[in-house]
C-alpha positions as CSV (number, residue, x, y, z in Angstrom):
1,X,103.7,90.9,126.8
2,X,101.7,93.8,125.5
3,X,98.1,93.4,124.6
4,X,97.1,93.9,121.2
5,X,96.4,97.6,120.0
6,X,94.1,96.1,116.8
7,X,93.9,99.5,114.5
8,X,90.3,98.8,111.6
9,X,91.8,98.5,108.2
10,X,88.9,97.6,106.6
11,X,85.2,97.0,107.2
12,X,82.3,95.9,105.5
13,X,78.9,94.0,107.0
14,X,80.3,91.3,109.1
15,X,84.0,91.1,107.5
16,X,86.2,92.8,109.1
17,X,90.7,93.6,108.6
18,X,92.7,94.6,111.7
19,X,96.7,95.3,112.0
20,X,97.8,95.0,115.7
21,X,100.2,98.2,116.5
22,X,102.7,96.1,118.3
23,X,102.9,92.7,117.2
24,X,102.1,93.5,113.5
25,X,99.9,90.5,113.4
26,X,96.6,91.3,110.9
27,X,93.6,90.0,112.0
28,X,90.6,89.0,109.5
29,X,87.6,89.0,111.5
30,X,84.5,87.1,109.6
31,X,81.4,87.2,111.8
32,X,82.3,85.3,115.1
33,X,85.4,83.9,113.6
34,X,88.8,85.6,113.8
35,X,92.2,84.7,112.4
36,X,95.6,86.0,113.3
37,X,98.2,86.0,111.1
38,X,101.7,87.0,110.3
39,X,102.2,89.4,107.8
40,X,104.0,86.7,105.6
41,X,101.2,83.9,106.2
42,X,98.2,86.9,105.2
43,X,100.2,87.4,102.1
44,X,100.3,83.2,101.5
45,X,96.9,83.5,101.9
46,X,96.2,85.8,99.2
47,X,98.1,84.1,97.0
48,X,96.3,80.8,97.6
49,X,92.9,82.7,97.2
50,X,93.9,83.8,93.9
51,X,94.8,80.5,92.4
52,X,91.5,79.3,94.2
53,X,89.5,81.8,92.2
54,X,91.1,81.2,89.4
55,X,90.0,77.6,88.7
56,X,87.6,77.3,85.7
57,X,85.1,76.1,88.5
58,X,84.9,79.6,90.1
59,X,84.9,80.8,87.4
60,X,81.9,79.3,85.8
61,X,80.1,80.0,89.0
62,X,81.1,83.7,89.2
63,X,79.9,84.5,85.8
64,X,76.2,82.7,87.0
65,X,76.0,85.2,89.9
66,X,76.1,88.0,87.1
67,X,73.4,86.7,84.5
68,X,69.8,88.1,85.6
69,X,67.7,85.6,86.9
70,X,64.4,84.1,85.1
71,X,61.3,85.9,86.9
72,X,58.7,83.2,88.1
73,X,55.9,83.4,85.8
């Protein structure tokens, strides 16, 4: 069995998106964790993400990260 050939797809602070050259397997890589997934079950994922973010919830609490925050007096 070959060893993984992980090519950096994309990288920012400690997140992290690999493809593996021979298995085609992506990797997400969040700070010591590391998941490896078939291209079908990444693409399941991103689906369920997006019906995750689009509860009114997450919503609600996305639009509080964007209001500028009271300075202490």
């Amino acid at each position: 069995m070959p060893r993984c050939d992980e090519e950096t797809l994309a990288r920012r602070g400690a997140l992290s998106i690999s493809r593996c050259a021979h298995c085609d397997t992506i990797s997400l890589h969040v700070g010591g964790v590391s998941l490896r997934l078939e291209p079908e079950v990444l693409h399941h994922l991103w689906e369920l993400i997006g019906v995750a973010l689009s509860a009114p919830s997450v919503r609600r609490a996305a639009l509080s990260f964007d209001r500028p925050r009271a300075e202490a007096s």
